[in-house]
MMTF fields as JSON, N, C-alpha, C and O atoms, coordinates in Angstrom:
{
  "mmtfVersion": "1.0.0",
  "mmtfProducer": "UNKNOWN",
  "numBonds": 467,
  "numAtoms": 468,
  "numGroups": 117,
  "numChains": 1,
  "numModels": 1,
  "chainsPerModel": [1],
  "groupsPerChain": [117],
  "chainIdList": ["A"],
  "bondAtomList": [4, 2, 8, 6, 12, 10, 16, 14, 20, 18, 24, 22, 28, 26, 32, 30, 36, 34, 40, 38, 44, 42, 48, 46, 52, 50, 56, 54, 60, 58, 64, 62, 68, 66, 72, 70, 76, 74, 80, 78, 84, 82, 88, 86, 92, 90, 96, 94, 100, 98, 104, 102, 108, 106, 112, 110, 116, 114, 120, 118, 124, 122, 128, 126, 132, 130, 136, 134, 140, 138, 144, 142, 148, 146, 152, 150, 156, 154, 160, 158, 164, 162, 168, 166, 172, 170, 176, 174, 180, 178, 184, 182, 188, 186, 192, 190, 196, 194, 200, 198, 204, 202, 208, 206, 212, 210, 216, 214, 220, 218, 224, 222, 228, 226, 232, 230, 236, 234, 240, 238, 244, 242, 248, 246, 252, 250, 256, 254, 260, 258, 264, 262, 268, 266, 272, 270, 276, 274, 280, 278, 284, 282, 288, 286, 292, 290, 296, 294, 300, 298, 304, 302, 308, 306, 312, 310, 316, 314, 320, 318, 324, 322, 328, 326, 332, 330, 336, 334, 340, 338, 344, 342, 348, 346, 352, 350, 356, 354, 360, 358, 364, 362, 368, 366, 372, 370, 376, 374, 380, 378, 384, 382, 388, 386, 392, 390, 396, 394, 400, 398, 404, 402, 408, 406, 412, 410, 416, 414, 420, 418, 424, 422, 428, 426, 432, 430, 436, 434, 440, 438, 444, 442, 448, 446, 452, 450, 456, 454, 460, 458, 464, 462],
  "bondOrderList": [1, 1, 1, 1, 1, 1, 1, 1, 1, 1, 1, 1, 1, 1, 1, 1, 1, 1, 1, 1, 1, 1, 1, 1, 1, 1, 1, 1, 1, 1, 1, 1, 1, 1, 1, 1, 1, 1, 1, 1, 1, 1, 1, 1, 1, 1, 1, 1, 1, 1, 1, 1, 1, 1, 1, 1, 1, 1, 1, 1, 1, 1, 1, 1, 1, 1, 1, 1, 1, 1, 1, 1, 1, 1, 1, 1, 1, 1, 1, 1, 1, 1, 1, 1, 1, 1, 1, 1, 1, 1, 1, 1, 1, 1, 1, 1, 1, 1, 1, 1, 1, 1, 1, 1, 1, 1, 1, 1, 1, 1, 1, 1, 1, 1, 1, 1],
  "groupList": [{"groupName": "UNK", "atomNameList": ["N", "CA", "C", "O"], "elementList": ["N", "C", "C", "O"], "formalChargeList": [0, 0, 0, 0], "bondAtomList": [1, 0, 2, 1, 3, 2], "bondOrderList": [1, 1, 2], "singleLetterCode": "X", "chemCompType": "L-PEPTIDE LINKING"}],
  "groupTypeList": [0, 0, 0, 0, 0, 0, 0, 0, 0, 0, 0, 0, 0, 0, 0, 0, 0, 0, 0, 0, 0, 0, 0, 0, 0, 0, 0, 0, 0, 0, 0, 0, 0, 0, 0, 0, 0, 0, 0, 0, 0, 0, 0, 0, 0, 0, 0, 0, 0, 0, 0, 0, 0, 0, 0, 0, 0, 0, 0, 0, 0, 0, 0, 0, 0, 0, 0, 0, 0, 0, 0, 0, 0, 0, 0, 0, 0, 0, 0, 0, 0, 0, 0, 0, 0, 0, 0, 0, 0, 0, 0, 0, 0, 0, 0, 0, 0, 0, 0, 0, 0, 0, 0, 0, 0, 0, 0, 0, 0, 0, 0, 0, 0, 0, 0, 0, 0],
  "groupIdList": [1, 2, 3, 4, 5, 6, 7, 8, 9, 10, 11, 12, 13, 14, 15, 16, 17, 18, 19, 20, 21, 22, 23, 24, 25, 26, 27, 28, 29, 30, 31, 32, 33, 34, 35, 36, 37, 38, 39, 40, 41, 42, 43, 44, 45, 46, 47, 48, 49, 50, 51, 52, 53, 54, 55, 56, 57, 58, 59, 60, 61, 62, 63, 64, 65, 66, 67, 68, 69, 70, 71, 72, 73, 74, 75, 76, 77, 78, 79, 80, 81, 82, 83, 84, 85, 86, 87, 88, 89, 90, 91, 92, 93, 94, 95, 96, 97, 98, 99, 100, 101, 102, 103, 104, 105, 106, 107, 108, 109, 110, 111, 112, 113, 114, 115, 116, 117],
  "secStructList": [7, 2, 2, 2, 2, 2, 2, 2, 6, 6, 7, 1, 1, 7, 7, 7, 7, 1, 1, 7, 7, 7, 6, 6, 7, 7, 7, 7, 7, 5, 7, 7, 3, 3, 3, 3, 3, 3, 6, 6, 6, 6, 3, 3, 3, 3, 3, 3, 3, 3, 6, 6, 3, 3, 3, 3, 3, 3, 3, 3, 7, 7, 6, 6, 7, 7, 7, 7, 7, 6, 6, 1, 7, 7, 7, 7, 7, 7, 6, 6, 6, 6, 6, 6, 7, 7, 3, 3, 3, 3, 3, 3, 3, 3, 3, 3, 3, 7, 6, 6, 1, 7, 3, 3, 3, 3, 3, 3, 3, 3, 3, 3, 3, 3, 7, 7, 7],
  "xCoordList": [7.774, 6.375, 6.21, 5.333, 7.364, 6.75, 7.274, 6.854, 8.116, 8.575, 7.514, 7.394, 6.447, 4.945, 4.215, 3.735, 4.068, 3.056, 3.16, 2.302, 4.906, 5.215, 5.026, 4.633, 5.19, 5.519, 3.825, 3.662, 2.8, 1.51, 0.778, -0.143, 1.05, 0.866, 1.308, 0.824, 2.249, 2.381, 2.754, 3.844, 1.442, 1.623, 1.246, 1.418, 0.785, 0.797, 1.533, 1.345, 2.928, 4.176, 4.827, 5.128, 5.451, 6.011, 6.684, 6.352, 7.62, 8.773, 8.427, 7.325, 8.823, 8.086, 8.737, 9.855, 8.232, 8.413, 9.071, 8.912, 10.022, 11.15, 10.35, 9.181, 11.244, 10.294, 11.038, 11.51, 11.15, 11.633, 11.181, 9.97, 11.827, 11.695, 12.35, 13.55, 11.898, 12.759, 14.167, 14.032, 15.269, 16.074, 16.496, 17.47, 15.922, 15.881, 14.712, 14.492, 13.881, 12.805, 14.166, 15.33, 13.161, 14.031, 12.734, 12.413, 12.523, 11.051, 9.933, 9.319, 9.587, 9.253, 7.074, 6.607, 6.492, 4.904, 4.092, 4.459, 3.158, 2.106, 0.367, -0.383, 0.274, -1.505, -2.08, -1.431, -3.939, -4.421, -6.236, -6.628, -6.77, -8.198, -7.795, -6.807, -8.407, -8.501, -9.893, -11.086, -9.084, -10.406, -10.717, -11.611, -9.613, -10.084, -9.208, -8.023, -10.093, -9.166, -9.413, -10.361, -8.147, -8.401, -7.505, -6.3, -8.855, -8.581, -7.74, -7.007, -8.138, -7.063, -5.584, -4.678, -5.539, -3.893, -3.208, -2.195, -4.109, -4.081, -3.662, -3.076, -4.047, -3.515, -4.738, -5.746, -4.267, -5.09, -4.662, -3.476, -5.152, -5.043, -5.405, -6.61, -4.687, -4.613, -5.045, -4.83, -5.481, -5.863, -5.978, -6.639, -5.281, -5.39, -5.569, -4.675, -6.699, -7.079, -6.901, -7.198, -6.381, -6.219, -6.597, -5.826, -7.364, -8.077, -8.567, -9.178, -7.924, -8.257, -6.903, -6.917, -5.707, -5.139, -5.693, -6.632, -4.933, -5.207, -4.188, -3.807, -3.355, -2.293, -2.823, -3.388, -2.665, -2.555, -1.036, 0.097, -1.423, -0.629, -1.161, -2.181, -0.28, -0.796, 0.277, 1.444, -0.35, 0.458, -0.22, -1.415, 0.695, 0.386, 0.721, 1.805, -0.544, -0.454, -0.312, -0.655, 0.214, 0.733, -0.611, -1.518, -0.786, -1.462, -1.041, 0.032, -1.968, -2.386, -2.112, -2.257, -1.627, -1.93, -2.191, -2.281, -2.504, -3.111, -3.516, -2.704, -4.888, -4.656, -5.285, -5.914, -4.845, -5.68, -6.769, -7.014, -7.504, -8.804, -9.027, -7.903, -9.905, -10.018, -10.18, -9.755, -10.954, -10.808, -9.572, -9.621, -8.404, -6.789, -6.95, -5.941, -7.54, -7.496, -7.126, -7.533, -6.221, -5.486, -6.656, -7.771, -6.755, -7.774, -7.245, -6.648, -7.42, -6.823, -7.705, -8.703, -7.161, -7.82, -8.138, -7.332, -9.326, -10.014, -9.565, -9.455, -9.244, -9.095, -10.235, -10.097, -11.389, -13.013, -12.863, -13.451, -12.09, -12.122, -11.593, -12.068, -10.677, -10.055, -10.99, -10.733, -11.839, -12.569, -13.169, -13.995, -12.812, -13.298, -12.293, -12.456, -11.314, -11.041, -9.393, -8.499, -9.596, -7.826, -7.11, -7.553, -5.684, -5.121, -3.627, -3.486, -2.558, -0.921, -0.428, -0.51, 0.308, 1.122, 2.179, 2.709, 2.962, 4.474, 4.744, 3.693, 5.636, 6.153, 7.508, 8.222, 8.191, 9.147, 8.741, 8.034, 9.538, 9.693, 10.237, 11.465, 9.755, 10.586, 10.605, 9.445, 11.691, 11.739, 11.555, 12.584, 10.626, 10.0, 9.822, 9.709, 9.85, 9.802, 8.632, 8.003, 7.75, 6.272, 6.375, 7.481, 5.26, 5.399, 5.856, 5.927, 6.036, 6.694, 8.124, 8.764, 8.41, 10.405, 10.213, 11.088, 9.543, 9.468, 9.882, 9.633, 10.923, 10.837, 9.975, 10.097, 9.226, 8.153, 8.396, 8.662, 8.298, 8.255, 7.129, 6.078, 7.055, 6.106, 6.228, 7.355, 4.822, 5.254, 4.572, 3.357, 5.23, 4.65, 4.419, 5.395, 3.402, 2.916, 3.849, 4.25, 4.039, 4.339, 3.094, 2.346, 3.062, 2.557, 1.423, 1.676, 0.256, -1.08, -1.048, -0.583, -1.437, -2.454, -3.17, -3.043, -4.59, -5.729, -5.599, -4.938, -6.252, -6.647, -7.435, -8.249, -7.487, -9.231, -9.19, -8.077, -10.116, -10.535, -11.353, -11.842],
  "yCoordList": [-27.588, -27.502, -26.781, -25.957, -27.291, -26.72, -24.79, -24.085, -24.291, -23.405, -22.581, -21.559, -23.084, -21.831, -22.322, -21.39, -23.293, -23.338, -21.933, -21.248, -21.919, -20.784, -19.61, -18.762, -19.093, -17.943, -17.776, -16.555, -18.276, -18.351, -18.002, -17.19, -18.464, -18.34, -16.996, -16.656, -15.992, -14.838, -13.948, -13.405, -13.86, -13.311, -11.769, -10.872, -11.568, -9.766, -8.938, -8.001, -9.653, -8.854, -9.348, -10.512, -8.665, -9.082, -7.811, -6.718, -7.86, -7.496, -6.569, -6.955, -5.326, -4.876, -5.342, -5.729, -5.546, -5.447, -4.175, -2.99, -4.944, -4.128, -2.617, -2.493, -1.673, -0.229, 0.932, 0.525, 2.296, 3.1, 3.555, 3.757, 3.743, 4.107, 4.757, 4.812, 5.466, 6.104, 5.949, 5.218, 6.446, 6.023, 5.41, 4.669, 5.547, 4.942, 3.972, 3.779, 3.296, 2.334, 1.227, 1.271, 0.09, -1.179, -2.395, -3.582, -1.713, -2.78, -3.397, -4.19, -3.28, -3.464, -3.438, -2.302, -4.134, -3.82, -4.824, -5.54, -4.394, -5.166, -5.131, -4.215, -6.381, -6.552, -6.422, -6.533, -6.05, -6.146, -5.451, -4.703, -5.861, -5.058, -3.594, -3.46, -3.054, -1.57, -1.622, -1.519, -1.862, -1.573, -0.659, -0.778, 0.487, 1.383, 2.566, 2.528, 3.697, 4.932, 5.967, 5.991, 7.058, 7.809, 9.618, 9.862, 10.759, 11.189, 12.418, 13.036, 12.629, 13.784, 13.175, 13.744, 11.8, 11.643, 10.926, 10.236, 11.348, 10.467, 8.856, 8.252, 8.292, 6.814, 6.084, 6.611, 4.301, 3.361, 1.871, 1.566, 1.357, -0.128, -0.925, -0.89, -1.754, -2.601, -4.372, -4.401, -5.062, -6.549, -7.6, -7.518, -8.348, -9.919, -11.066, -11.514, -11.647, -12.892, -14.187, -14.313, -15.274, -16.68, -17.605, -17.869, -18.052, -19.104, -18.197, -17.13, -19.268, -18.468, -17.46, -16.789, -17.127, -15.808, -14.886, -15.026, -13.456, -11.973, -11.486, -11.683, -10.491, -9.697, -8.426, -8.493, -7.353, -6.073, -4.947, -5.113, -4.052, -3.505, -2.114, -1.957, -0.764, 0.763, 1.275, 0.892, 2.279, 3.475, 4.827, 5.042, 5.735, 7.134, 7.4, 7.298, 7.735, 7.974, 9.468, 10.043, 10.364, 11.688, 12.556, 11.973, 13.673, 14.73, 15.323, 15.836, 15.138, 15.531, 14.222, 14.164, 13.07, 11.912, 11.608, 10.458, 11.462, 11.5, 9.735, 8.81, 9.624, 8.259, 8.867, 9.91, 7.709, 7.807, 7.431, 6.227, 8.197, 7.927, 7.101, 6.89, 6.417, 5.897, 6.877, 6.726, 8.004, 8.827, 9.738, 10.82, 9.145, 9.198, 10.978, 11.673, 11.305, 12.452, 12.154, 11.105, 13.089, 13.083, 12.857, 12.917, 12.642, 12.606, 12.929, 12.117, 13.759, 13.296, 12.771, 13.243, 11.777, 10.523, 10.6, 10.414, 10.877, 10.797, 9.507, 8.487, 9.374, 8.667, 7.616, 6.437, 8.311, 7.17, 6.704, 5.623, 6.952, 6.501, 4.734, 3.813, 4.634, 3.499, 2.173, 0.976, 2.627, 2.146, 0.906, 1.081, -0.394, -1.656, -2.364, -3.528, -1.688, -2.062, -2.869, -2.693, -3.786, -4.87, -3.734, -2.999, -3.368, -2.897, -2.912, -2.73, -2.985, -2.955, -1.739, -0.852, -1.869, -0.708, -0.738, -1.847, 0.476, 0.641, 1.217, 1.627, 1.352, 1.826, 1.879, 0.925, 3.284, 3.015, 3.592, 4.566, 2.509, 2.725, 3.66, 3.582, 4.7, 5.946, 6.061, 6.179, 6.084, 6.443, 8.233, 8.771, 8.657, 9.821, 9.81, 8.937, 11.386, 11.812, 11.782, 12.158, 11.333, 12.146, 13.117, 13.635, 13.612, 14.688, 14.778, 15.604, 13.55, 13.698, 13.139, 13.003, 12.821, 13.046, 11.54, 11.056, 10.72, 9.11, 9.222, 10.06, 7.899, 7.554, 6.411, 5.374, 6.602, 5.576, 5.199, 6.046, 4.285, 3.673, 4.124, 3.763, 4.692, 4.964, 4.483, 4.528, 3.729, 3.622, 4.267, 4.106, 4.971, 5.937, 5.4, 5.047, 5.359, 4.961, 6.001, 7.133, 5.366, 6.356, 5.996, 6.799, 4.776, 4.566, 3.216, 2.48, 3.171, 2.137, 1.502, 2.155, 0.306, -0.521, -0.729, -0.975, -0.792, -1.234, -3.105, -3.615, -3.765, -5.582, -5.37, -4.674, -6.12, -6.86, -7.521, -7.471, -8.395, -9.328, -10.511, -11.49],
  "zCoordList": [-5.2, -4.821, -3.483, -3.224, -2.519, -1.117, -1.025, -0.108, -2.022, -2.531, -2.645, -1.969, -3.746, -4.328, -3.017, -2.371, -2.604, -1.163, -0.046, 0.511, -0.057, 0.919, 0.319, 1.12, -1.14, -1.757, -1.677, -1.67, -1.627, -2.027, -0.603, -0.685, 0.538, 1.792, 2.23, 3.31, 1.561, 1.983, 0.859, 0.683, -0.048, -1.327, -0.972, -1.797, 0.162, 0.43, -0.114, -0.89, 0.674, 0.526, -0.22, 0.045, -1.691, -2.514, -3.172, -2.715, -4.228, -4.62, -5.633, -6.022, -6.431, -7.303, -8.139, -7.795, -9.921, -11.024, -11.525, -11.234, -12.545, -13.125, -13.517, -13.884, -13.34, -13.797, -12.821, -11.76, -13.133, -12.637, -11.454, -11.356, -10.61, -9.43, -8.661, -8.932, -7.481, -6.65, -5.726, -4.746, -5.889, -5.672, -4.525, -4.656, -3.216, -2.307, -1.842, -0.646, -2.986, -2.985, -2.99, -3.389, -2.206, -1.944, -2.871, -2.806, -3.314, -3.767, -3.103, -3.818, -2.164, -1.042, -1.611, -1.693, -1.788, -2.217, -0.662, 0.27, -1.09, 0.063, -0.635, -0.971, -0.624, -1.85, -0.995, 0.045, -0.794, 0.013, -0.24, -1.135, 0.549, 0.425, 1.439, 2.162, 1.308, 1.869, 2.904, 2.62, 4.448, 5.263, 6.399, 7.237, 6.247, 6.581, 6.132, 5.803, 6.19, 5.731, 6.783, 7.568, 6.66, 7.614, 6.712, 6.763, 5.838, 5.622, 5.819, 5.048, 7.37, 7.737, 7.477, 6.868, 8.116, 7.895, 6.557, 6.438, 5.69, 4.468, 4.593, 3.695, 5.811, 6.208, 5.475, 5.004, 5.513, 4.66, 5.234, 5.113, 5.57, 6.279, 5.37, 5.123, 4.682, 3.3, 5.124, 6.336, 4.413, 5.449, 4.109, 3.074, 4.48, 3.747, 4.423, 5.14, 4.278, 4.459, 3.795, 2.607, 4.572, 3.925, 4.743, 5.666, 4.677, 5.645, 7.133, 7.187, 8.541, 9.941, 9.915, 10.947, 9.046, 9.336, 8.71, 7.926, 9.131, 8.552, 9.007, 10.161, 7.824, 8.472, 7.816, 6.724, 8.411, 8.243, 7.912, 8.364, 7.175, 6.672, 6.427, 5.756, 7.127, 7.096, 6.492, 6.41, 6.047, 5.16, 4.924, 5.126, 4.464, 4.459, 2.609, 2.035, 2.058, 1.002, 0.958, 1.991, -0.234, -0.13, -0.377, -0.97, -0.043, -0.372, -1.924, -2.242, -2.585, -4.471, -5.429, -6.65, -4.427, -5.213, -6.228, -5.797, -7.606, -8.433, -9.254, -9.209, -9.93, -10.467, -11.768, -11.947, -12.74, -14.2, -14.555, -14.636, -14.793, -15.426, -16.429, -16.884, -17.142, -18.1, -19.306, -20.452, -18.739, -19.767, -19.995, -20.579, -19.439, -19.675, -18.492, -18.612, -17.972, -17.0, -15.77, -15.271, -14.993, -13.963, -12.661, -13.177, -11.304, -10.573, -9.204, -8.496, -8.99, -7.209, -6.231, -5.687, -6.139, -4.778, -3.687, -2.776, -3.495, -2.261, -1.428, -2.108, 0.156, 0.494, 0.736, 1.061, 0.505, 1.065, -0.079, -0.036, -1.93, -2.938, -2.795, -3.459, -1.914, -1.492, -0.802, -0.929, -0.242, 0.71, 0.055, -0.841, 0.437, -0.387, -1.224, -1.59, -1.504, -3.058, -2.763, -1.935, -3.906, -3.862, -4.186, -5.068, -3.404, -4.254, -4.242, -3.032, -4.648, -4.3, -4.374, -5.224, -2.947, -2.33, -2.74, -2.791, -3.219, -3.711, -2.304, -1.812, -1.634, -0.395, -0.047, -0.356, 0.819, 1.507, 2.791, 3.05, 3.742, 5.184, 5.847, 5.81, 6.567, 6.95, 8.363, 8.758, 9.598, 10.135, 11.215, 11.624, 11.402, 11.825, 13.363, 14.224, 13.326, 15.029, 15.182, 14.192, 16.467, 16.645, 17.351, 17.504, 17.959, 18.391, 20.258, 21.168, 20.035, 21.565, 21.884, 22.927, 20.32, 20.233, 20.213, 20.93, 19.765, 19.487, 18.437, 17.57, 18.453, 16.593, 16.45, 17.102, 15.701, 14.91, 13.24, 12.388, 13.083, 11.403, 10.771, 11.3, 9.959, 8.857, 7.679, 7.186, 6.68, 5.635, 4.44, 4.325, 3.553, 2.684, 1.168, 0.506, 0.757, -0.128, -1.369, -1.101, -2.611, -3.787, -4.739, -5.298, -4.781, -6.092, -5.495, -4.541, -6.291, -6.029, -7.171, -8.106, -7.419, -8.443, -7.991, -6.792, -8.675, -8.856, -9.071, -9.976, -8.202, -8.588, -8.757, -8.15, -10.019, -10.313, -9.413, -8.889, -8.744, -7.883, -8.787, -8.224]
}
């Protein structure tokens, strides 16, 4: 019991489901509402709330992105398309230079689901 209490208390971050993937993915996902976007840098701030916490979680989704339509057609995703919505992050963590010779962690989105809510 006190097992799903904890697994339930930090259901953000969780593990992906069996399925092909990139060879250096560690499984690594993060659930979340989408509350802010920022289209020049294709970035997206996923926030989850449970009671008085909130943790946050950013990422850089790729340029030509694409999601499926219902009418089975390819789409490329506007980042304001995000804006509001539950959704799970596929991600790996990348270490990168900025532009002033810092290394900073980045995390790069591959792949989204859509939550119902």
């Amino acid at each position: 019991m006190m097992l799903l209490l904890a697994l339930s208390a930090w259901a953000q971050k969780g593990v992906a489901e069996p399925d092909y993937y990139p060879m250096n993915y560690s499984g690594n996902t993060w659930t979340g509402k989408v509350t802010a976007v920022d289209e020049n840098k294709r970035e997206f701030t996923l926030t989850y709330k449970k009671k008085d916490k909130e943790e946050t979680f950013t990422a850089v989704l790729p340029k030509g992105y694409k999601v499926k339509r219902s009418d089975g057609k390819d789409y490329d995703i506007k980042m304001s398309d995000l804006s509001g919505l539950q959704i799970k992050v596929y991600y790996i963590t990348k270490t990168v230079k900025n532009s002033n010779g810092e290394k900073i962690k980045t995390n790069e989105a591959f792949k989204i689901k859509f939550i119902k809510e």
